[in-house]
N, C-alpha and C positions, 0 to 999 in steps of 0.2 A: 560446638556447632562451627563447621567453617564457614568462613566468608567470601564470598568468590562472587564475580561477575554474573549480575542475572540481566544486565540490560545495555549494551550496544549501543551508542548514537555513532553517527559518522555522517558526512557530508557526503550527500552524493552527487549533488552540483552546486552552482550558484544557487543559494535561496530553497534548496531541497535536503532535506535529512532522512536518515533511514533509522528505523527503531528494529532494534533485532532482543526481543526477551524471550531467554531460557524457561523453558519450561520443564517441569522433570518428566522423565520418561517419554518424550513427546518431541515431532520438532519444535522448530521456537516460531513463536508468534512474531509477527512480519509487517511494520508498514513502514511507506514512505510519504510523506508532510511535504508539501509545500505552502505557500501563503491562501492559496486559490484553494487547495482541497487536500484528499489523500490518494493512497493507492493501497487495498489492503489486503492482507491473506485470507484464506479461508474460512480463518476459527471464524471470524467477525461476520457479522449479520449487514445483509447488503440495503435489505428493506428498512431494520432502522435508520439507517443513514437517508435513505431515504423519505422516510418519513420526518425525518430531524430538518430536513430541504439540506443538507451538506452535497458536496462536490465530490466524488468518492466512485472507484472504482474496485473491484475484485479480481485478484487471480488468484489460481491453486494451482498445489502441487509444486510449492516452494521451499525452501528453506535455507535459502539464504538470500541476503539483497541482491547480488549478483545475478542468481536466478530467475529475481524477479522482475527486474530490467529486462531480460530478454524473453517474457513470456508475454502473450498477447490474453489480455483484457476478457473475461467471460459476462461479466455484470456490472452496469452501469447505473447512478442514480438518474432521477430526470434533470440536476444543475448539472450534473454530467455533460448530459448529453446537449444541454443550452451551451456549454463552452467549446461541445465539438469533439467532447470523447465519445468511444464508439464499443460497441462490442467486438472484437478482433482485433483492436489496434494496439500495436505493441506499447508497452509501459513507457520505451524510451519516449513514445511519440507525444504519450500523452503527458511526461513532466513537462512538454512545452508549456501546455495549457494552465498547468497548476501551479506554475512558480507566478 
């Protein structure tokens, strides 16, 4: 069995990390953490989070942190949307709110 890299952490500001986990045959599952909430890829379900009351937004059509920083926001929870994240708003906009 080889051992190789299935999980990614990196800083991608003050007070915000990015989780990047290999998946096989597939791209790799995607989010970014801040203190305040997340920001997360597609695989993930937006209505648990919501139901859970967490702070959390979705985009797709990523697959890599880079990517995801520059893509604008499809689904919001409702702490989301208390903090002033929005549907449309770019991801950079909203690690404001999340750190």
């Amino acid at each position: 069995m080889d051992v190789k890299t299935i999980i990614n952490v990196r800083r991608v500001c003050e007070r915000i990390i990015g989780l990047e986990v290999s998946l096989p045959n597939a791209p790799p599952l995607l989010l970014i953490k801040g203190s305040r909430g997340f920001i997360m890829c597609g695989y993930l379900n937006i209505s648990v989070a919501d139901k859970l009351g967490l702070v959390a937004a979705r985009v797709v059509g990523v697959r890599t942190i880079e990517e995801m920083l520059e893509k604008n926001i499809v689904e919001v929870t409702a702490k989301a949307k208390e903090l002033g994240i929005k549907e449309g708003m770019k991801v950079k906009e909203a690690l404001k709110l999340i750190v």
